[in-house]
N, C-alpha and C positions, 0 to 999 in steps of 0.2 A: 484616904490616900488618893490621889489627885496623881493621873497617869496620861506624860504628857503623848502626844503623837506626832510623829516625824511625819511631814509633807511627805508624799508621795514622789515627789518631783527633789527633795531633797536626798531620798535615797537612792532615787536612781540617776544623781548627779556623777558620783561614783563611779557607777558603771558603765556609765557613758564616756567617761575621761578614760578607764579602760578598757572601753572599748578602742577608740580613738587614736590611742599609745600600742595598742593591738596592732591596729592598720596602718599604721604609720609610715610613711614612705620611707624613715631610716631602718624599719625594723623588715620588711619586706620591699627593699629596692628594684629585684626584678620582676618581681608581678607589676609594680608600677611602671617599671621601665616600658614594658609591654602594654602595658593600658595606656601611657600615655599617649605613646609611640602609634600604635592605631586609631587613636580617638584623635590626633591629632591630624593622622592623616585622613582621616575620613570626612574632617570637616572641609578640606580642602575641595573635598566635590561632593560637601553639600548647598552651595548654591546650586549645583545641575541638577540636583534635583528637587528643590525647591521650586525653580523656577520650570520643571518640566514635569512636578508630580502626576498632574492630574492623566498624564499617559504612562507612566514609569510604574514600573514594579519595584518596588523597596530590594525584595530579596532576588539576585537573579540565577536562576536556575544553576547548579555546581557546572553544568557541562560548556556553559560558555564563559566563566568565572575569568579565564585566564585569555578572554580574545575580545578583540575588540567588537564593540557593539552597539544599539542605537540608544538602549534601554540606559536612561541616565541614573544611574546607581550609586553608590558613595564607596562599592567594591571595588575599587581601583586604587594602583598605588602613585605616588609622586617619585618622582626621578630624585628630585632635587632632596626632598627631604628624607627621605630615605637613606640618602647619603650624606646628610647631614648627620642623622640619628648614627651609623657606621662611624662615622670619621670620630665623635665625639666618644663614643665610648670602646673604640678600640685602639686612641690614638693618648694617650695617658698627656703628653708635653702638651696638650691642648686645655688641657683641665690644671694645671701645676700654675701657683701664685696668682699674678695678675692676668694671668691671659685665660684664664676660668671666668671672668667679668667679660673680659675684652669678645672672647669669640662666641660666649652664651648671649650677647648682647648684636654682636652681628647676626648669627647664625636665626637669633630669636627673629630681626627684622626681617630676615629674607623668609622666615617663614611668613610672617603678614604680606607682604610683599608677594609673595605668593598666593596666598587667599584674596587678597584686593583683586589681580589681574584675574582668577578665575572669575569674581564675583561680575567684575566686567565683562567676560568674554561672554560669560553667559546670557548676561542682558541683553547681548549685542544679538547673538545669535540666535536666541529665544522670541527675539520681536520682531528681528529686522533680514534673518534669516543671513546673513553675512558673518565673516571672519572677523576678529578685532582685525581693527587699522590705526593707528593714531591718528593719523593726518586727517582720512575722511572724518572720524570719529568725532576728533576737537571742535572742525568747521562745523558738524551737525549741530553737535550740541549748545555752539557758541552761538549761533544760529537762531537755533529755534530754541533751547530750555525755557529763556521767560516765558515766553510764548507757550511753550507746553505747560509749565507752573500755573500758569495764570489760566490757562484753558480748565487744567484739572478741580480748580476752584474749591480746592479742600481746606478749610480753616487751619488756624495757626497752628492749633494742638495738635493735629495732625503731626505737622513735621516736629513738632516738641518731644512728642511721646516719641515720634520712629528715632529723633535725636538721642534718646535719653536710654532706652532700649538697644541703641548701638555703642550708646557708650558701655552700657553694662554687661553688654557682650563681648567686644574689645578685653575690658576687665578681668573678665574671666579667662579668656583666652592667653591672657598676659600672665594671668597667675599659674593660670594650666603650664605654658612654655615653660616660663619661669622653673617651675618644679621640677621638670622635666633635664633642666640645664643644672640643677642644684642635689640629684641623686647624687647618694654620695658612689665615688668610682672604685671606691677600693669593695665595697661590697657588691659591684654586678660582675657575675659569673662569667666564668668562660664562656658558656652555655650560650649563654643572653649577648655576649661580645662575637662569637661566631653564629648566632641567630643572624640577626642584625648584618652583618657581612654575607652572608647567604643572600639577604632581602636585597643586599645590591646587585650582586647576581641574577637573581632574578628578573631585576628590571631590566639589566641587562640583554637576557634572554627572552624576556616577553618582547623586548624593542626590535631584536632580530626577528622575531616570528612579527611584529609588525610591520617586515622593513623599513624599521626607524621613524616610521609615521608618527611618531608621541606628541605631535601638535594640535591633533584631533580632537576632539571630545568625544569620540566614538573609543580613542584606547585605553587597552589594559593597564598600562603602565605609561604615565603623562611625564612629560617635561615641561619645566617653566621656561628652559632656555631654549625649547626646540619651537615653543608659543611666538617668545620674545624675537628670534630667528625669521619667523613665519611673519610676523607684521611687521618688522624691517622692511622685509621683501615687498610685502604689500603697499608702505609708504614708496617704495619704489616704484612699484607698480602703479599707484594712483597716478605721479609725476605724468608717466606716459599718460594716461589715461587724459588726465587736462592737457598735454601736448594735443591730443588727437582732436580734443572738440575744439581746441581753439587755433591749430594751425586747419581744420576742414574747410573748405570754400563751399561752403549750401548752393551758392550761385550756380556752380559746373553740375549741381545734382537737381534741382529746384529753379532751372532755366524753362517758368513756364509761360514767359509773356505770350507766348505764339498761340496759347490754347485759349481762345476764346467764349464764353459761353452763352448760348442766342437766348434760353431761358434761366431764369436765377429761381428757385425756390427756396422760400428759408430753410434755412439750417438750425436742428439745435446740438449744439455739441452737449450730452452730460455724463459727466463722470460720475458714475455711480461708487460711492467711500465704500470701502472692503467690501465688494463684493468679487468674492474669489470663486477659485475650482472646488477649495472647501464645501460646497454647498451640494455638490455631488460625489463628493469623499466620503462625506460622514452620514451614516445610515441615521441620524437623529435627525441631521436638518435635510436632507436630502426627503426624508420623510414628509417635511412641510412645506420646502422649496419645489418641487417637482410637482403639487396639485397649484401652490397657487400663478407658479408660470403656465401650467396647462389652462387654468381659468384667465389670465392675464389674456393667453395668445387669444383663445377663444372671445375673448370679448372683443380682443381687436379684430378679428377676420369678421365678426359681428358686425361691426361698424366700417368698415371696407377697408384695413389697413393690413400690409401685407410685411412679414420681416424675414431675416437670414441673420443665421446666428452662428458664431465660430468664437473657439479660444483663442488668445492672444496672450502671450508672453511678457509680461511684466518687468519693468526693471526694476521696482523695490518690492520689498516683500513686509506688510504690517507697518507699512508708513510711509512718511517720505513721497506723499500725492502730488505734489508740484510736479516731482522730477519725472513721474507718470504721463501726467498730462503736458509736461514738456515735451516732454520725449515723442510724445502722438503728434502734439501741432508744428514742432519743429523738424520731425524725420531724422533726429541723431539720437541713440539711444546713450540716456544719463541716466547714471545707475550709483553717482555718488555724489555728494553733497560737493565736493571741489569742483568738478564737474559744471556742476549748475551752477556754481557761482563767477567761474570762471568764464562760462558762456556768455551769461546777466552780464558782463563785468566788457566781455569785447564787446559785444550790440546797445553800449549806451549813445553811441553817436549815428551810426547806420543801422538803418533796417534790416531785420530778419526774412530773409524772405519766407515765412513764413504761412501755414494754412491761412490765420487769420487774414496776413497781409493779402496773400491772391484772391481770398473771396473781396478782399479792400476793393483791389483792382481790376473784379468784375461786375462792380458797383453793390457792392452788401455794405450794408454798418455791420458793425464788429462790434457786441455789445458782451462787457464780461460783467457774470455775475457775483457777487461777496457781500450775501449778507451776516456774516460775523459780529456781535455788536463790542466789538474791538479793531482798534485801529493800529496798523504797522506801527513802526517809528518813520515819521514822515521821510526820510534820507531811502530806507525800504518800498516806503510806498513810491516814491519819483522813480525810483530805481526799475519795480516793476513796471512804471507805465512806459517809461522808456523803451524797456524789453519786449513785454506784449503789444503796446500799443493800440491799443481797441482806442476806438472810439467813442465809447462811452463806459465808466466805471458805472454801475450800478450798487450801492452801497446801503450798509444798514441805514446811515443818517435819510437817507433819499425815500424810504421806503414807509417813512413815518406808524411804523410798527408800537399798540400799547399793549400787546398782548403778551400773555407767559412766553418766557422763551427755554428754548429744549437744545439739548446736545453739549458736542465740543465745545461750541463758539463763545458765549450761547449762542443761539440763531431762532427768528421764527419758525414756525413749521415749515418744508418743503412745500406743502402743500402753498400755504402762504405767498412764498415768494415766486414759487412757479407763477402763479396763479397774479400776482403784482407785476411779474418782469414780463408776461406775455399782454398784461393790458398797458403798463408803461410803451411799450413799444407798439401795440397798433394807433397811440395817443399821441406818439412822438417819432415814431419812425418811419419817414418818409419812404425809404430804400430798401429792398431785399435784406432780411434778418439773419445774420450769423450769430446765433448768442452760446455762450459757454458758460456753464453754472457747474456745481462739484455740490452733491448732496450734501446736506449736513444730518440729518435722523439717523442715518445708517454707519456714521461713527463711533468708534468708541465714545463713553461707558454703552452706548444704545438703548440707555436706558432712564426716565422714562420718556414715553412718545406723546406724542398730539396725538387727538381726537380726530377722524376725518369728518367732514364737514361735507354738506352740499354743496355750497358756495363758498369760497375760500375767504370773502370777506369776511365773513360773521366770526375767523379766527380773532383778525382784530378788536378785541373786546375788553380792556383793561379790569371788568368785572368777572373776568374768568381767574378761576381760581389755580393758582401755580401749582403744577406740581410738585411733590416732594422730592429733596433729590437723592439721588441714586446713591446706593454704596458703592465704593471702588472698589474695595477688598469682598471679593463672592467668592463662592467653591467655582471650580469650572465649570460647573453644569447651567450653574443661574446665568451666567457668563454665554455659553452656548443659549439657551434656553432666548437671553434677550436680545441675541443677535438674530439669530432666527426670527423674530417677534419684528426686527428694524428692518430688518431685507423685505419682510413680509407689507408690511407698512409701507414703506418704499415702493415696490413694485405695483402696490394698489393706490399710492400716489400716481407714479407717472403713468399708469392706465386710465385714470381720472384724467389727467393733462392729456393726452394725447389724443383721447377718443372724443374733448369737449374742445382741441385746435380750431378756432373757425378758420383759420387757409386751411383746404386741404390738399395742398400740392407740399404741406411743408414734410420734409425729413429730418427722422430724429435717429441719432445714432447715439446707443447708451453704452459704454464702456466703462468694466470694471476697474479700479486703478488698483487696487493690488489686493494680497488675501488680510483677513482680520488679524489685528492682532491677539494677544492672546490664546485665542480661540483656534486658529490654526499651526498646526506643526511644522517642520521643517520639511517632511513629506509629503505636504501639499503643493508644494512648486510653485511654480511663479504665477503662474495660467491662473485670467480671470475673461470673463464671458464678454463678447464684442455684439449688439445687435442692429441691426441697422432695422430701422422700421419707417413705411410711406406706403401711402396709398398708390404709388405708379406702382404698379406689380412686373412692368420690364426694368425699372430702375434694380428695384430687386432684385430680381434672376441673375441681374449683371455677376452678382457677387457667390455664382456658384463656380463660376470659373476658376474662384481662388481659393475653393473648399469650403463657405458656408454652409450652412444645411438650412434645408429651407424651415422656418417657425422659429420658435424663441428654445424650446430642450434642444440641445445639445445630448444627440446616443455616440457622437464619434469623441472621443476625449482626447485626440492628439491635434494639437495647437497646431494652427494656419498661417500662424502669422505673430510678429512682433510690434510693437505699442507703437516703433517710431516706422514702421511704414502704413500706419492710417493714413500719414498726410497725403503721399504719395497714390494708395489707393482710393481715395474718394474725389482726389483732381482725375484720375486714370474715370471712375463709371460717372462722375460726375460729366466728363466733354464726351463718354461715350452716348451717354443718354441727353444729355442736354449742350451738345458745345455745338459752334460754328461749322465742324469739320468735323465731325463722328470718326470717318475714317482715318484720320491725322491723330493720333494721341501721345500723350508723353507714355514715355519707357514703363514699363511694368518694372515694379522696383521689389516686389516681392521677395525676390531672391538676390537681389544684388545688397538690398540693405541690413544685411546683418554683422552690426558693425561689435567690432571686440568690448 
């Protein structure tokens, strides 16, 4: 007799369909109600902490549960949906025939509509350390995105996968709501219909105890319309904000023909990319930053160079370097993208009177450096030269670079192009040196670096082998870990340039333009480290007057100053130690220039 056997998988087909029929959202509507109703709201702030895990606590402690806080958690309720969820299941004519479709179909969009603008807000504030804006927001992005796509250099599937993976999340999310709009109403309890009303109460009551602040991402209980409220204001506000840089006259501020200067030493202006206050916040890099600027200074007081170093106040915060190093050479502090374009936008036919321009006019070439191996859109690039105006662009094609290239740009090594733009110019430049270069190693990803070299030629080697390149998606830690590893890089760059300068009357003044992104929080602030360094040791001293400290650490941590009165301070010890008339100088603007 021949004894057949049931599949394993065939018997417990069965049990699975009732199980299934068990759980069923018709057969228990208000356990669902309630499951849905918090998992839906919880997703609403889980971008915040996604995009701020690597500091967040998942679970926050019961006793601050109901106040607002720094800790981005997904314990928080929505204003709006909240009362969505209320209105729908204790308002019956809203569920009755056709308007069951019509208002589960609205009420569904406003809820995405709501997850989109968080998913924004937080990118905004996560990187860039600001508020959503629309206005500034659109001009950045409209701006720069190619430019940042094309920098990030991540092959197609990339955005194939993150496309296809948002779809599928959307998906679910659609089906989740969906369900949620499709309980049936005759079976959720009073219970569950005065829950739910309680829960609007609530917000209510946490929004008094926040004084109505629900625009924050710090509160208990959020609003989408108090958000939407809040960057209104803000496109308001930017309005003014381009009134101010472009009704300002620099003339009546930056009237310095009168200040002449008897000696010229070159100048290097460099902007050092994120390097922020972060580096003395966080006990991990502060660990590796603090010995290798004590061996930095030490090698320079080795070699007879003396420096003064103070914090300075940033206008962007994890990007946005233009409007940094505008803001220093021009003396008006731009702190948003309409901003700086509207400035670009007035100084295409007259000059700026700008740092550049004055050392023009004390006879310096003004040499800017870019070696990115990408090019503007030519209408951008006029546009810049218009604006700054240097004298000479120094560009990747000029630099005849066959070696691996590293970073954002890509770009050769720092080391490289230091090392090319200081021999281009004793080769070609007849006139006292102003040059302005912006790291490129100490960018994001930071990762990986060039080799340091003896001689910066021998970078140039097309038989060197490229590195591999970097993952973008790291835990936070590799992320800190490589940032630290570029600062470190960097700073053992320009101690290399600086201590191998054959002038040695030249001054180098290295300023941070804003803090990393990433990698630093919202609580790092603006402040990134200012150093002026030269072998004149009274040039130096000048700059105790405005609260430097003398060497490259920094023990005082409150900021001396803001980005856009460099210009203003280095024409002030520049004509005190080297001008015409010592005693004659332009106005100390320290305190006058800190503009809104």
């Amino acid at each position: 007799m021949t004894t057949t056997t049931v599949p394993q998988t065939t018997k417990s087909a069965p049990r699975l369909r009732r199980l299934i029929r068990t759980l069923a959202p018709q057969r228990h509507p208000n356990v669902w109600l309630w499951v849905i109703f918090f998992g839906l709201n919880a997703v609403l702030f889980l971008p915040a902490y996604l995009f701020n895990r690597a500091d967040t606590t998942f679970f926050p402690p019961l006793a601050v549960l109901f106040r607002p806080r720094e800790n981005a958690d997904i314990f928080r309720l929505s204003a709006e949906w909240t009362l969505i969820a209320a209105l729908w299941v204790n308002i019956g004519w809203l569920r009755q025939s056709w308007r069951r479709k019509f208002f589960g179909g609205v009420f569904g969009a406003l809820y995405f509509l709501i997850l989109l603008y968080h998913i924004y807000e937080n990118a905004i504030s996560t990187y860039y350390h600001t508020r959503p804006n629309f206005y500034d927001d659109w001009l950045f992005v409209r701006s720069g995105l190619g430019f940042l796509l094309d920098g990030l250099r991540m092959p197609w599937w990339y955005f194939a996968i993150g496309g296809l993976a948002g779809v599928g999340v959307v998906w679910a999310l659609a089906k989740t709501v969906r369900l949620f709009f499709s309980l049936p109403g005759a079976k959720i309890s009073r219970w569950s219909a005065l829950g739910l009303f309680g829960m609007v109460w609530l917000v209510a009551l946490l929004g008094v105890r926040q004084s109505w602040q629900m625009a924050t991402p710090d509160a208990a209980a959020s609003s989408f319309s108090a958000k939407l409220a809040e960057n209104v204001r803000g496109v308001a506000e930017s309005a003014k904000d381009v009134a101010y840089v472009t009704q300002f006259d620099p003339n009546t501020v930056y009237d310095y023909g009168a200040y002449r200067l008897r000696e010229t030493p070159n100048i290097y202006l460099i902007f050092v990319e994120s390097y922020g206050r972060v580096l003395y916040d966080s006990p991990y890099l502060s660990g590796k930053y603090l010995p290798h600027i004590e061996a930095m200074e030490n090698t320079l007081r080795k070699h007879g160079w003396h420096a003064a170093s103070a914090l300075s106040v940033s206008p962007t915060f994890g990007g946005g370097s233009w409007m940094a190093y505008t803001s220093a050479q021009y003396g008006i502090r731009i702190q948003k993208q309409p901003q700086y374009l509207a400035l670009r936008e007035k100084y295409q036919s007259e000059p700026y009177p700008s740092l550049g321009k004055y050392l023009q006019q004390q006879g310096y070439e003004f040499v800017w450096v870019t070696p990115i191996a990408r090019k503007l859109a030519e209408e951008d690039a006029q546009k810049n030269d218009r604006f700054y105006r240097p004298d000479r662009w120094l560009l990747f094609a000029d630099m005849a670079y066959h070696g691996p290239m590293y970073g954002w740009g890509p770009s050769p090594p720092d080391q490289f192009t230091l090392g090319f733009a200081q021999d281009f110019a004793a080769k070609n430049v007849q006139k006292p040196l102003f040059l302005f270069y912006l790291t490129q190693n100490s960018h994001y990803p930071w990762a990986p670096l060039p080799p340091l070299v003896s001689n910066w030629q021998d970078l140039n080697v097309s038989t060197i082998e490229s590195p591999p390149a970097q993952k973008k998606s790291l835990p936070y830690y590799d992320h800190l870990k490589n940032y630290g590893a570029a600062i470190d890089y960097t700073l053992a760059t320009l101690t290399d340039f600086i201590v191998n300068t054959p002038d040695e009357r030249t001054i180098f003044v290295l300023v941070g333009d804003h803090q990393p992104p990433i990698v630093a929080r919202k609580r790092a602030g603006y402040d990134t480290p200012v150093h002026i360094i030269s072998k004149d040791a009274d040039f130096v001293a000048q700059f105790s007057q405005y609260g430097f400290e003398t060497g490259l650490e920094l023990t005082d941590m409150t900021p001396k100053m803001h980005h856009e009165w460099l210009y203003g301070l280095l024409v002030r010890t520049l004509n005190a130690r080297y001008g015409e008339n010592p005693d004659h100088l332009p106005p100390s603007l320290m305190q006058q220039m800190q503009n809104p």
